[in-house]
C-alpha positions in Angstrom: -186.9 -20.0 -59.8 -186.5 -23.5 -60.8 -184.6 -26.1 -59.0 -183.2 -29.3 -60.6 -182.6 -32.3 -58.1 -179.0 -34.1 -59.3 -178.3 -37.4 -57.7 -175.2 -39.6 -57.8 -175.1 -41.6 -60.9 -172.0 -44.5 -61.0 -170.6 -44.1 -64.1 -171.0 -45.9 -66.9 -168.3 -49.3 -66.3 -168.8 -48.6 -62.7 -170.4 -50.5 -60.2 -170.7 -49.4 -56.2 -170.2 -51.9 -53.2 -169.3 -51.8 -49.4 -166.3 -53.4 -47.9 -166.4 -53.9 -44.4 -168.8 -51.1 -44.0 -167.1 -48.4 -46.2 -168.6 -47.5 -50.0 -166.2 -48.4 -52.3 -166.6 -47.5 -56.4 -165.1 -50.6 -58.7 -164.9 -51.2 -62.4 -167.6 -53.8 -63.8 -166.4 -57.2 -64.1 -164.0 -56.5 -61.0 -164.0 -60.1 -59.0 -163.5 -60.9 -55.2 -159.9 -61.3 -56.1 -159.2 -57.8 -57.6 -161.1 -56.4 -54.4 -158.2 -58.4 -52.0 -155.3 -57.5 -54.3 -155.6 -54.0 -53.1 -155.5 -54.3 -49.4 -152.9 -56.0 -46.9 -154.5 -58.8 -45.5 -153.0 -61.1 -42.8 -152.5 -65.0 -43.4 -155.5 -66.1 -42.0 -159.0 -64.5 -42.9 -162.4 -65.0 -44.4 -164.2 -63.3 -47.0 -168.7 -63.0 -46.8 -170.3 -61.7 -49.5 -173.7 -61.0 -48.7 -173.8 -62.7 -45.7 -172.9 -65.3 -47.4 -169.0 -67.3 -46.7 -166.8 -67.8 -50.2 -164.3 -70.4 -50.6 -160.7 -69.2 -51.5 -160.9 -71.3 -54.5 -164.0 -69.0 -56.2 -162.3 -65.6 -55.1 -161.2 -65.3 -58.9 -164.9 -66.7 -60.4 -167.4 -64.3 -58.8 -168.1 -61.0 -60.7 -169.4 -58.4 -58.1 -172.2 -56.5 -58.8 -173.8 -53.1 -57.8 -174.7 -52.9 -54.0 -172.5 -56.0 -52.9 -171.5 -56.0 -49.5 -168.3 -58.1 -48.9 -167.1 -58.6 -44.9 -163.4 -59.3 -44.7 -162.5 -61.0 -41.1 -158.8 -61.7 -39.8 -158.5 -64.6 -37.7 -155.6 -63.6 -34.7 -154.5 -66.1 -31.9 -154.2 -65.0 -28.6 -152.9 -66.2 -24.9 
């Protein structure tokens, strides 16, 4: 008997990152932006990519790639 080993392969257009800790799959050319536009964020909150802070002002210019990691951290005030 023979056995084959499949693994995962993203699909072609398809790139795989994690935000904040989960594995997400996005489309190719998807920025930091597009990644934001799909979650509720609160007023304050910082975005790393690759351990790495972004300014709000390049959300829209960087292109993720395959096996980014992007940590999104909300900012809350307390008393």
């Amino acid at each position: 008997m023979n056995f084959v080993q499949v693994e995962y392969v993203i699909g072609m257009g398809m790139a795989q990152i994690k935000v904040n800790g989960e594995i997400e799959e996005i489309k190719d050319n998807s920025t930091v932006q597009d990644i934001l536009n799909t979650r509720k964020l609160p007023s304050f909150f910082v975005v790393e990519l690759n351990r790495n802070i972004i300014k709000k002002e390049d959300y829209n210019k960087i292109t993720l790639k395959n096996d980014d990691v992007i940590e999104i951290a909300a900012f809350c005030a307390g008393g």
